[in-house]
C-alpha positions, 0 to 999 in steps of 0.5 A: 500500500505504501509503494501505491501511495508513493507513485500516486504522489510522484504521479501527481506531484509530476503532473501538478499545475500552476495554480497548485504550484503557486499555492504550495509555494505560497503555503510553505516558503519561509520568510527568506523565500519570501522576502526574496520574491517581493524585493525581486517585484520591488525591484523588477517592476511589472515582471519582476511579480511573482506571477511571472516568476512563478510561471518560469519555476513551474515551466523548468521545474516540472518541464524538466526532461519532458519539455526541451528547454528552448521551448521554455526559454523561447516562452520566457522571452516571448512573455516579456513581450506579450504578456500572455500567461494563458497562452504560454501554460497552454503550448508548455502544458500540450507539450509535456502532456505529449511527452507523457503521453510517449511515456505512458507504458513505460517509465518517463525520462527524468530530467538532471536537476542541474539542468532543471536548476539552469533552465530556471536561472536562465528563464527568470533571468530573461523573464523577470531581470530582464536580462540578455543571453549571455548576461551575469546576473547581478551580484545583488540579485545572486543570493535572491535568486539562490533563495527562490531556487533553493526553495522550488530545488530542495533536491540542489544544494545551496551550492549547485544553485550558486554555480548554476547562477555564476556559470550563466554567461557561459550558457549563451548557446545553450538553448539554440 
């Protein structure tokens, strides 16, 4: 019974969408989490929101494996232009769920978490500090962005996180 408990939990925790996974992160993040977010809207303006930050997090967090992260990356940047949440849940949801769907008699590819944790520094990056490929992150946002991460990565330690922030420039053709 234990083991069905656990699939059922992994199962859904794979398939979880962006309203349960903003409510989480609003449930259960400690105040350092939540500091960082709201000094990232202070800082960031507009797209600097958690809503928009959140969404990223969401894409390469349970993206990762399923979604190839230019597909993620191109919606980060296709978000700071038009806006459109609804639209770009829709094209990352239809293409997990058609990933899945390649997986369902067999054991679905697991994603590096490293990889995860990249993918989301990069998009946050494009997304919410509104920087260019290629482009550090700010030393005054590093330990923000390590905290938020930290948080949605509890399997990535504190120092993983750091080098996926500080090796950033280094992944300009990354998603090409």
């Amino acid at each position: 019974m234990i083991g069905l408990s656990m699939l059922t939990s992994a199962v859904v925790s794979c398939l979880q969408a962006y309203p349960e996974f903003c409510r989480s992160a609003f449930e259960t993040a400690g105040p350092d989490v939540r500091a960082a977010v709201v000094e990232i809207e202070k800082r960031y303006g507009k797209l600097g929101q958690s809503r928009w930050l959140y969404v990223v997090l969401w894409m390469a967090k349970h993206g990762n494996g399923l979604v190839p992260p230019k597909n993620i990356i191109t919606a980060a940047k296709r978000l700071r232009v038009t806006q459109d949440i609804e639209i770009e849940m829709d094209r990352f949801e239809n293409a997990r769920d058609a990933a899945l769907q390649k997986y369902r008699m067999m054991q679905r590819p697991q994603g590096k978490v490293f990889d995860g944790v990249n993918l989301a520094v990069d998009a946050v990056a494009i997304l919410c500090l509104g920087l260019s490929d290629g482009q550090a992150v700010q030393e005054a946002d590093e330990g923000m962005l390590a905290d938020i991460l930290g948080f949605v990565f509890p399997e990535a330690s504190r120092e993983q996180v750091l080098d996926s922030i500080h090796s950033r420039p280094q992944r300009t053709s990354a998603y090409s």
